[in-house]
C-alpha positions in Angstrom: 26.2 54.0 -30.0 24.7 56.2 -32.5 24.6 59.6 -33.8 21.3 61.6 -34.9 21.5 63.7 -37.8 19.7 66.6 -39.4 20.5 68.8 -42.1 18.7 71.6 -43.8 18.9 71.8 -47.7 18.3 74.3 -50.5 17.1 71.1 -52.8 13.9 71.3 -54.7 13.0 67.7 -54.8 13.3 64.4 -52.4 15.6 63.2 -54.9 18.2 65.8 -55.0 18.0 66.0 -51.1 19.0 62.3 -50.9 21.9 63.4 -53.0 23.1 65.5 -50.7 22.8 63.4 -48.2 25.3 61.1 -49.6 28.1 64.7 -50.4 28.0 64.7 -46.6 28.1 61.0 -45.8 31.3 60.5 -48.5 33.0 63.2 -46.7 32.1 61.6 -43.5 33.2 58.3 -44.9 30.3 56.7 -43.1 27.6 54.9 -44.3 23.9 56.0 -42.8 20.7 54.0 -41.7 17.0 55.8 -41.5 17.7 58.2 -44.2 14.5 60.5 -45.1 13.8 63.3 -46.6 10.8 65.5 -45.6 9.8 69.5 -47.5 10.5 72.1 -45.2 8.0 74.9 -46.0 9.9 77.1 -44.2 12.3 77.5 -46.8 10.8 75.3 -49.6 13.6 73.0 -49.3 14.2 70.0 -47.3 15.1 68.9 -44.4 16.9 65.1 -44.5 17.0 63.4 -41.0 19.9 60.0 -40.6 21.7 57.9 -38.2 24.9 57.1 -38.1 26.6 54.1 -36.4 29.4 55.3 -34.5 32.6 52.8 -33.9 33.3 53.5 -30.3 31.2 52.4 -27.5 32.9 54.4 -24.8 31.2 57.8 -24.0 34.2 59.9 -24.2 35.3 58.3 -27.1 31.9 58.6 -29.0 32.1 62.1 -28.0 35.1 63.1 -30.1 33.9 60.6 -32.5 31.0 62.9 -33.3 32.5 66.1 -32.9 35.1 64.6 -35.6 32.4 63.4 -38.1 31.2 66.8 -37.6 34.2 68.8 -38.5 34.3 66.9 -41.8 31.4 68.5 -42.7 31.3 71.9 -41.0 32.8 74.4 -39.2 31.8 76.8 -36.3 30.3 74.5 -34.6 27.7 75.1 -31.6 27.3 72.9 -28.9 24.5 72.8 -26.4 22.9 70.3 -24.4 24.9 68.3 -21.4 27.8 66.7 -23.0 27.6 64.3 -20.0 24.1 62.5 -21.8 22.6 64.9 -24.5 25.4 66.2 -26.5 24.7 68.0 -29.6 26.0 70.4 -32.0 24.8 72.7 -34.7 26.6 74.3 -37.5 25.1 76.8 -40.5 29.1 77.3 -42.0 28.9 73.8 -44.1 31.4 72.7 -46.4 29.0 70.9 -48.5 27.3 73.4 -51.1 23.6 73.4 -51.1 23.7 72.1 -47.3 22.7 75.2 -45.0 22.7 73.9 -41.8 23.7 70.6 -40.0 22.8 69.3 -36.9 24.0 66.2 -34.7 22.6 64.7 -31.6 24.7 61.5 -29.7 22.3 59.2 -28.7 23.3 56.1 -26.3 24.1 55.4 -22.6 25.4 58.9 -21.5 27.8 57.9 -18.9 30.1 60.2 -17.2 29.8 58.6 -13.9 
Protein backbone atom coordinates (compact mmCIF):
# COMPACT_ATOMS: atom_id res chain seq x y z
CA UNK A 1 0.00 0.00 0.00
CA UNK A 2 1.14 3.48 -0.53
CA UNK A 3 0.85 6.84 0.74
CA UNK A 4 0.54 10.15 -1.58
CA UNK A 5 2.26 13.11 -0.51
CA UNK A 6 2.23 16.88 -1.02
CA UNK A 7 3.81 19.59 0.62
CA UNK A 8 3.96 23.26 0.06
CA UNK A 9 7.37 25.01 0.38
CA UNK A 10 8.80 28.57 0.87
CA UNK A 11 11.94 27.35 -1.42
CA UNK A 12 13.11 29.48 -4.29
CA UNK A 13 14.60 26.87 -6.40
CA UNK A 14 13.81 22.95 -7.49
CA UNK A 15 16.92 22.29 -5.79
CA UNK A 16 16.30 23.58 -2.37
CA UNK A 17 12.68 22.10 -2.58
CA UNK A 18 14.22 18.62 -3.09
CA UNK A 19 16.06 19.37 0.04
CA UNK A 20 13.39 19.67 1.98
CA UNK A 21 11.94 16.96 0.83
CA UNK A 22 14.48 14.78 2.25
CA UNK A 23 14.15 17.13 6.26
CA UNK A 24 10.77 15.51 6.05
CA UNK A 25 11.54 12.03 4.74
CA UNK A 26 14.67 11.68 7.54
CA UNK A 27 12.22 12.55 10.13
CA UNK A 28 9.85 10.16 8.58
CA UNK A 29 12.64 7.62 8.35
CA UNK A 30 11.20 6.56 5.10
CA UNK A 31 12.71 6.54 1.94
CA UNK A 32 10.26 8.13 -1.15
CA UNK A 33 9.68 7.12 -4.90
CA UNK A 34 8.18 9.73 -7.56
CA UNK A 35 9.71 12.74 -5.92
CA UNK A 36 9.08 16.11 -8.04
CA UNK A 37 9.20 19.36 -7.60
CA UNK A 38 6.88 21.83 -9.52
CA UNK A 39 6.79 26.28 -8.91
CA UNK A 40 3.75 27.20 -7.24
CA UNK A 41 2.92 30.69 -8.45
CA UNK A 42 0.70 31.08 -5.90
CA UNK A 43 3.21 31.63 -3.49
CA UNK A 44 6.40 31.60 -5.68
CA UNK A 45 7.49 28.62 -4.00
CA UNK A 46 7.08 25.06 -4.62
CA UNK A 47 5.02 22.55 -4.28
CA UNK A 48 6.96 18.80 -4.01
CA UNK A 49 4.55 15.83 -4.66
CA UNK A 50 6.06 11.90 -3.34
CA UNK A 51 5.09 8.41 -2.55
CA UNK A 52 5.77 6.57 0.18
CA UNK A 53 5.73 2.75 0.52
CA UNK A 54 4.02 1.88 3.53
CA UNK A 55 5.01 -1.55 5.48
CA UNK A 56 1.52 -2.80 6.31
CA UNK A 57 -0.82 -4.22 3.95
CA UNK A 58 -3.85 -4.33 6.22
CA UNK A 59 -6.22 -1.29 5.90
CA UNK A 60 -6.46 -0.53 9.47
CA UNK A 61 -3.00 -0.99 9.92
CA UNK A 62 -1.89 1.35 7.02
CA UNK A 63 -4.30 3.73 8.45
CA UNK A 64 -2.35 4.39 11.64
CA UNK A 65 0.66 3.79 9.65
CA UNK A 66 0.02 7.15 7.90
CA UNK A 67 -1.43 9.01 10.46
CA UNK A 68 1.98 8.07 12.39
CA UNK A 69 4.28 9.13 9.48
CA UNK A 70 2.28 12.17 9.66
CA UNK A 71 2.72 13.13 13.25
CA UNK A 72 6.43 12.97 12.60
CA UNK A 73 6.17 15.74 10.56
CA UNK A 74 3.24 17.87 11.75
CA UNK A 75 0.78 18.51 14.09
CA UNK A 76 -2.95 19.61 14.06
CA UNK A 77 -3.75 17.51 11.73
CA UNK A 78 -7.06 17.57 9.50
CA UNK A 79 -8.62 14.75 8.27
CA UNK A 80 -11.25 14.53 5.54
CA UNK A 81 -12.32 12.17 3.05
CA UNK A 82 -13.82 8.43 4.02
CA UNK A 83 -11.30 6.77 6.16
CA UNK A 84 -13.01 3.59 5.06
CA UNK A 85 -11.23 4.14 1.14
CA UNK A 86 -10.02 7.77 0.74
CA UNK A 87 -8.37 8.79 3.89
CA UNK A 88 -6.44 11.90 3.96
CA UNK A 89 -5.03 14.42 6.12
CA UNK A 90 -3.75 18.00 5.92
CA UNK A 91 -1.64 19.88 8.26
CA UNK A 92 -0.22 23.78 7.94
CA UNK A 93 1.57 23.48 11.79
CA UNK A 94 4.86 21.58 10.31
CA UNK A 95 7.78 20.85 12.32
CA UNK A 96 10.01 21.14 9.44
CA UNK A 97 11.03 24.94 8.91
CA UNK A 98 10.46 26.26 5.44
CA UNK A 99 7.64 23.44 4.99
CA UNK A 100 4.15 25.37 5.16
CA UNK A 101 1.78 22.84 4.60
CA UNK A 102 1.75 19.01 4.22
CA UNK A 103 -0.69 16.82 2.88
CA UNK A 104 -1.17 12.95 2.75
CA UNK A 105 -3.55 10.74 0.75
CA UNK A 106 -3.61 6.60 1.42
CA UNK A 107 -3.89 5.05 -1.61
CA UNK A 108 -4.67 1.11 -1.99
CA UNK A 109 -7.49 -1.35 -1.56
CA UNK A 110 -9.76 0.59 0.99
CA UNK A 111 -11.29 -2.25 2.73
CA UNK A 112 -13.40 -1.95 5.71
CA UNK A 113 -15.85 -4.58 4.74
Amino acid sequence: MNSLWKMWVDARTEEKALKLCERVLERMGRDASDKRAEPYPKTGGFVVSFAVGLEHAEWNDAVVEVIALGQRVAHGWALSGSIEDDPDGWSNRTSVAGVESIQWTLVGAGAVA
